[in-house]
C-alpha distance (Angstrom), angle and dihedral (degrees) to the residues before:
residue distance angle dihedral
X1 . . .
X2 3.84 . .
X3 3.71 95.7 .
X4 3.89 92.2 45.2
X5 3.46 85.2 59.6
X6 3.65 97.1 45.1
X7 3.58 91.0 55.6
X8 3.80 96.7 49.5
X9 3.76 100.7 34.9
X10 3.81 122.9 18.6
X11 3.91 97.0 29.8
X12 3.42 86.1 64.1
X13 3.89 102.2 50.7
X14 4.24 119.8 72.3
X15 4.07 99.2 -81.4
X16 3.61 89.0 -123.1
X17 3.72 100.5 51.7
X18 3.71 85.6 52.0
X19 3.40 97.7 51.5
X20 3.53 84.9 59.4
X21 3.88 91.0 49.5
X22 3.92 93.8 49.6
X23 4.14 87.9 56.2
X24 3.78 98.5 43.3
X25 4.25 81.0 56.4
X26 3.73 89.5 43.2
X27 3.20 95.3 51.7
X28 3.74 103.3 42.9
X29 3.87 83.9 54.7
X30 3.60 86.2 60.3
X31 3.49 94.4 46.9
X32 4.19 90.4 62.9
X33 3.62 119.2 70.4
X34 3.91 102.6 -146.7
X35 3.55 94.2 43.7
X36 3.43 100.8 49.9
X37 3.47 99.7 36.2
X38 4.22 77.7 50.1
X39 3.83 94.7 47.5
X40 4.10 88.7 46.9
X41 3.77 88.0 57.4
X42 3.76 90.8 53.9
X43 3.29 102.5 29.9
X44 3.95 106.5 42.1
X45 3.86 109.4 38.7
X46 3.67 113.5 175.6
X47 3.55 131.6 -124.7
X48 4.04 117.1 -166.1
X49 3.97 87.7 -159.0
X50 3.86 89.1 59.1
X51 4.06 90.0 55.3
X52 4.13 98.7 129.4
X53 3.42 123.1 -170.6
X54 3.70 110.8 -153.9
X55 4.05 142.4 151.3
X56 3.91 84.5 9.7
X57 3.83 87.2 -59.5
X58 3.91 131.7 121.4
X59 3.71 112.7 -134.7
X60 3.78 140.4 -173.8
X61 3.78 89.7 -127.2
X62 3.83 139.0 -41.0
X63 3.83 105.9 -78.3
X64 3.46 122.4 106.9
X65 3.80 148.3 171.4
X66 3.77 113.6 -102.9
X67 3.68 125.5 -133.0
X68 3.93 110.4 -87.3
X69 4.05 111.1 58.6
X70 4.11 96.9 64.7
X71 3.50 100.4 38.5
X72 3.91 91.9 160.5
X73 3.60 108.3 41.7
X74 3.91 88.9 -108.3
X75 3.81 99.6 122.5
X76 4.13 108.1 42.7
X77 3.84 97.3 118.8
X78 4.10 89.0 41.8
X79 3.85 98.0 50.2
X80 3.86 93.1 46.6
X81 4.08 89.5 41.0
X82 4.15 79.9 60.0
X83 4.06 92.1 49.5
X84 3.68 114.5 -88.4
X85 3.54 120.7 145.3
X86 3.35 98.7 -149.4
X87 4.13 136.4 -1.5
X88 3.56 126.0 -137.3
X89 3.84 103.3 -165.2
X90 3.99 123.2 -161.8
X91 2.91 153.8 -17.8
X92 3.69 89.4 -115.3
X93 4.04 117.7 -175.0
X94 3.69 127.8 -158.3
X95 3.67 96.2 -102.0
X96 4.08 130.9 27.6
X97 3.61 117.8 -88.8
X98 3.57 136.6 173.2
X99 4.27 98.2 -136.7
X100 3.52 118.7 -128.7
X101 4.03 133.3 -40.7
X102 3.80 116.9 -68.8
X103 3.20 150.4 -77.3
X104 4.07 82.8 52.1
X105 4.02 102.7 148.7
X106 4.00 123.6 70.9
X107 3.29 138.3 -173.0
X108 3.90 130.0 -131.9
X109 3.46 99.4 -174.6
X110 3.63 98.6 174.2
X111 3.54 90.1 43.9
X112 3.85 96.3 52.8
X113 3.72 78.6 -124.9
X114 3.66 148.7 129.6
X115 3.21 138.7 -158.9
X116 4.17 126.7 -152.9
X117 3.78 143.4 177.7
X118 3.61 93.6 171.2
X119 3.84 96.7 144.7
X120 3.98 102.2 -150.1
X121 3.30 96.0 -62.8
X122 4.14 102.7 -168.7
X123 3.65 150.2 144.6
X124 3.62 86.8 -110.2
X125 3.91 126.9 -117.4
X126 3.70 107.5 -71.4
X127 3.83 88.2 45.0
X128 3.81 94.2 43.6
X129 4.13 91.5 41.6
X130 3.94 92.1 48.6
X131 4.23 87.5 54.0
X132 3.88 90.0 52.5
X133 4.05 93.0 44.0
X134 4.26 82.3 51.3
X135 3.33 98.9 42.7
X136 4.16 118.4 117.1
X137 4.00 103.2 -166.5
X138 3.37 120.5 -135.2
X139 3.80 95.4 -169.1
X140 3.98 119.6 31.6
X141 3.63 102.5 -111.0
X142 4.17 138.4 -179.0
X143 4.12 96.5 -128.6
X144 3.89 112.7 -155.9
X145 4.10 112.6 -157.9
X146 3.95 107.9 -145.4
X147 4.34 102.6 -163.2
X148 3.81 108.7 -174.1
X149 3.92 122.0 171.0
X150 3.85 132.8 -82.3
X151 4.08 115.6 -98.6
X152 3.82 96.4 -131.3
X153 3.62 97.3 29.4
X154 4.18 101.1 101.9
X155 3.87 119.1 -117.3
X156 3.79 86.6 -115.8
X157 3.30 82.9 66.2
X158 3.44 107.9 41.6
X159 3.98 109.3 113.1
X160 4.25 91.5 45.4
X161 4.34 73.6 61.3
X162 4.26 100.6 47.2
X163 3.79 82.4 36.2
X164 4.11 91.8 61.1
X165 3.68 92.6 49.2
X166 4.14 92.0 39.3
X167 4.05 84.8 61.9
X168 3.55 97.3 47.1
X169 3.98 99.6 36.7
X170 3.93 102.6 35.9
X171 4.02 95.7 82.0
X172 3.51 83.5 59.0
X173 3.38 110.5 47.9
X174 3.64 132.5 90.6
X175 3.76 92.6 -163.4
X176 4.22 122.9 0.0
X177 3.65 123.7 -148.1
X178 3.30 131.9 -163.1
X179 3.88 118.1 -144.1
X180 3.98 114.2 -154.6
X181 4.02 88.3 149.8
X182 4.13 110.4 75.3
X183 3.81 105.5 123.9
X184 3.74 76.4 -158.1
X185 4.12 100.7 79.1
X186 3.49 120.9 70.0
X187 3.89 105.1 -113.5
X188 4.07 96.5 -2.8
X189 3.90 87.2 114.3
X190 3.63 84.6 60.3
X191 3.85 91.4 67.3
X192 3.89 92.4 73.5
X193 3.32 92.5 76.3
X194 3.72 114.5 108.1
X195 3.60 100.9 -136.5
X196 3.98 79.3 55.1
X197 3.87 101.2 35.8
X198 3.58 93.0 53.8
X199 3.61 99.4 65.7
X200 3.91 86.8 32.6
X201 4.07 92.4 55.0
X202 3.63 96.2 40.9
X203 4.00 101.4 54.6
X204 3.69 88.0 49.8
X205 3.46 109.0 49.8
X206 4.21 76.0 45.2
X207 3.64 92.6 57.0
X208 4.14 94.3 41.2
X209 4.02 82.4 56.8
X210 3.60 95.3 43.4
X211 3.65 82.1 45.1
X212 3.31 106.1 52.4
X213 3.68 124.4 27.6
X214 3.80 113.5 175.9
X215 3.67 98.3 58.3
X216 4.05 132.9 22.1
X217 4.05 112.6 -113.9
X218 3.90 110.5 -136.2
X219 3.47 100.6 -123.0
X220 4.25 114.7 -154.9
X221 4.10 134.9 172.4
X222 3.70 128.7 -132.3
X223 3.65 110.9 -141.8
X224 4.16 133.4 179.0
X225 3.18 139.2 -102.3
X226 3.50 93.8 -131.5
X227 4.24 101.1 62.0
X228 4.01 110.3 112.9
X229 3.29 109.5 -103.8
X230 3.52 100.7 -107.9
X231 3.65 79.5 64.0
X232 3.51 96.7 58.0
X233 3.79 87.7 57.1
X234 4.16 91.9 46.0
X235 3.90 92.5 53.4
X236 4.67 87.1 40.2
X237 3.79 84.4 53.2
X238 4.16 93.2 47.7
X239 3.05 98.7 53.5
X240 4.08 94.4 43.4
X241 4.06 78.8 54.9
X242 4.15 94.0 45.7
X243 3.95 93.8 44.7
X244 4.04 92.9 -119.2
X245 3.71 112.3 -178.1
X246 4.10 87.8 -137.1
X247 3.48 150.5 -32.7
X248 3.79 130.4 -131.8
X249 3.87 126.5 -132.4
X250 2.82 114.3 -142.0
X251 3.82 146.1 42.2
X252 4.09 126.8 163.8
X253 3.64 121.4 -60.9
X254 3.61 124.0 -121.0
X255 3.98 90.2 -166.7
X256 3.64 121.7 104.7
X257 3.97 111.9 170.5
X258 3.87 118.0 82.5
X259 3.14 94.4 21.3
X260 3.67 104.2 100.2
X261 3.48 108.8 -123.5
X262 3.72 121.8 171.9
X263 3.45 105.7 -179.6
X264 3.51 131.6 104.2
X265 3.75 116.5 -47.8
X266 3.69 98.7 -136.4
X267 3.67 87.3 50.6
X268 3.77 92.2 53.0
X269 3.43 92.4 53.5
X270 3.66 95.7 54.6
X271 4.18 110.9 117.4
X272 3.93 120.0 -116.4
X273 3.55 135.9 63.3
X274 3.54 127.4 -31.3
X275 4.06 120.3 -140.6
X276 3.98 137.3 161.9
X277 3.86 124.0 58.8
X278 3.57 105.6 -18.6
X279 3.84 94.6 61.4
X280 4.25 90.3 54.5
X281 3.48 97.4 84.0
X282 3.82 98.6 48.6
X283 4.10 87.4 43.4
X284 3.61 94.9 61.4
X285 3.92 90.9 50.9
X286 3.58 86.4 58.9
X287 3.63 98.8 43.2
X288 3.73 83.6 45.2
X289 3.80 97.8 59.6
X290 4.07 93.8 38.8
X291 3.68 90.5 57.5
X292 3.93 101.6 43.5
X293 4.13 73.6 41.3
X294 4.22 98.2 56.0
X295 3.55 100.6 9.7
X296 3.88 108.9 -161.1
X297 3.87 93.9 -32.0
X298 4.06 94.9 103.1
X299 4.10 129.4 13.1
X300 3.50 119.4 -85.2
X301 4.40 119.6 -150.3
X302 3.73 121.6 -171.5
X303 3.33 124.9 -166.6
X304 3.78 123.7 145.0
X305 4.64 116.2 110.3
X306 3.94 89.0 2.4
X307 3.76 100.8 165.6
X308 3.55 115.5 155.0
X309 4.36 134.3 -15.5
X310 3.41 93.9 -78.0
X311 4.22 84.9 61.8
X312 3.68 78.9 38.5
X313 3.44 99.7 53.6
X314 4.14 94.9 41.3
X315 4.04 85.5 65.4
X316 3.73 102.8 54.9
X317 4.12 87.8 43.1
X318 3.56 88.4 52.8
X319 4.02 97.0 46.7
X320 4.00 111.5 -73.5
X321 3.28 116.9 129.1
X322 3.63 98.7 -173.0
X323 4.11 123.7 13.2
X324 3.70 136.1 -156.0
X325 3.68 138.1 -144.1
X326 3.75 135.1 -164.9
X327 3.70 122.5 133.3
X328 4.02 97.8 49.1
X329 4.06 85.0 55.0
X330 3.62 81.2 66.7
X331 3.86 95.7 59.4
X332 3.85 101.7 19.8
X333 4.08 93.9 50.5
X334 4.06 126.9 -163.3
X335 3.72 101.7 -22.0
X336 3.45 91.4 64.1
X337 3.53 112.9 95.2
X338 4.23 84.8 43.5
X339 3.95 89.4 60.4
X340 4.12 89.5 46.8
X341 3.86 89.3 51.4
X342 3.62 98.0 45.0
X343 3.99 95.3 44.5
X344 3.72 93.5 45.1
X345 3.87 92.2 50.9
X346 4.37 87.3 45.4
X347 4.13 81.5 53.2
X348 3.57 97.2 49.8
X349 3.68 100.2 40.0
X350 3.52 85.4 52.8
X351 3.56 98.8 41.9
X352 3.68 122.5 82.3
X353 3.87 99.3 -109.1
X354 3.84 124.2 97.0
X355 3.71 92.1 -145.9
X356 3.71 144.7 25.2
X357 3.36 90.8 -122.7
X358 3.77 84.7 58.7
X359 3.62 95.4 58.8
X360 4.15 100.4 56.0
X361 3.78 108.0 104.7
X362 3.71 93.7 8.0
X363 3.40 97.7 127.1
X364 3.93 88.4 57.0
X365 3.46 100.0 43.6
X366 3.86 90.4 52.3
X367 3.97 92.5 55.0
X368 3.75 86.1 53.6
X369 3.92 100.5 39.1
């Protein structure tokens, strides 16, 4: 039914304007008590054998919203009404800032792909923080904070920047990430260095703890798809050395060749960040070499082509302890998150692991059993 209307109604509109659409409906839903407690029913089945413990949070199971579709803390209640375990919102910068010129989102629609140059288009942290301290859930929900860095703030400058929005957004944060991996900023990229990420890392895990004082904020890194591997390992063995609670793998991909994409040419060759299928393969490399990298020590996310459980499913065996999804929302529509759950608790019943938690990094440990 979803696709049906996809194909009549939204594929037709600009992809941003109905992005916009899809969260006004969302979040009217939200706003009515028998519908959304009717749409939660239907939407957001639970499984006890998908209970996760992760971060130091309990949640209903592992699948969460990536960073990227609630960039201003606006739709919390409505994304976890539709099934998500958990909701990263962002990327929120220091100061407010409209992103970059329109039209800035594509569709590859035969690549189960999109393309974006958004730019970190927010409401800014002050604006952003004073939402979250407002906010009256609906629906108990694990909130992720995704901090990424200021356009025109210089890259000399860069950590003063994710420091400001660390101080105001820490208190409310169930988990903070920081987001050096855009393909979207001029220079942010830069920031995964290790000679860079270091300094980066250390004032804001400094700044959470100054910050907040009655609880410790797991601090994690984004990272791209698109770092050389021995990369990969330089950034897995930093944050082993900074005590980070996590890293995720991965970001958008600013590749195009060998990756089989169909779709129109002049869409391929549009600049920004590529997300959706064609990224999943690359995304489980890296997830891949972090985990045979850190083992259990901190918690792995992937996100990056997640489709459906079976893509799911693939992450935690190969050493993800929680997983995200964005772009195949976009395509696959509400019953999403209910087909994820329900595959993922088919795998694991039929698997033979007693727990979830039982099943991240299996795949390694049984290569080196």
């Amino acid at each position: 039914m979803y696709r049906l209307f996809f194909a009549l109604f939204f594929r037709r509109m600009d992809a941003e304007k109905a992005h916009h659409l899809a969260f006004r409906w969302i979040q009217l839903a939200v706003r009515l008590p028998v519908l959304r407690t009717f749409l939660a029913a239907a939407l957001a089945p639970r499984y006890k054998e998908l209970r996760t413990e992760a971060l130091g949070r309990r949640m209903h199971g592992p699948f969460g919203l990536a960073a990227g579709f609630d960039k201003n803390a606006v739709a919390i209640d409505g994304m976890t009404m539709l099934g998500f375990d958990h909701v990263e919102i962002g990327t929120v910068t220091a100061q407010p800032q409209p992103g970059n010129p329109k039209k800035r989102l594509f569709r590859l629609v035969p690549d189960r792909a999109l393309i974006n140059r958004m730019g970190f288009n927010n409401d800014g942290s002050a604006s952003v923080a004073a939402r979250l301290a407002a906010r009256n859930p609906v629906f108990p929900a694990t909130v992720g904070v995704n901090i990424g860095k200021t356009k025109v703030v210089p890259e000399d400058e860069a950590t003063a920047d994710y420091v400001t929005s660390t101080e105001r957004l820490a208190r409310h944060a169930d988990y903070l990430v920081v987001n050096v991996s855009s393909p979207n900023t001029p220079g942010l990229r830069n920031l995964q260095a290790v000679d860079q990420l270091r300094p980066l890392l250390t004032a804001v895990r400094e700044a959470a703890d100054r910050t907040v004082t009655d609880r410790r904020v797991p601090l994690l890194v984004k990272i791209a798809p698109d770092l050389a591997d021995a990369d990969v390992d330089a950034v897995a063995d930093l944050a082993v050395e900074l005590g980070l609670d996590g890293i995720i793998a991965t970001n958008t991909t600013i590749a195009r060749e060998g990756l089989g994409l169909t779709s129109d040419p002049a869409l391929i060759a549009e600049t920004g960040g590529l997300s959706g299928a064609p990224v999943k393969e690359r995304s489980l490399e890296v997830l891949r070499r972090l985990y045979a990298r850190v083992g259990d020590t901190i918690t792995l996310i992937g996100v990056g082509g997640i489709e459906d459980a079976e893509d799911a499913w693939q992450r935690i065996l190969a050493g993800a302890t929680l997983v995200q999804g964005y772009s195949a929302f976009i395509y696959q529509g509400p019953f999403w998150c209910r087909a994820i759950h329900k595959g993922l608790a088919a795998r694991l019943r039929n698997s033979p692991y007693a727990t979830l938690a039982e099943a991240v990094g299996a795949e390694h440990k049984k290569v080196t059993a």
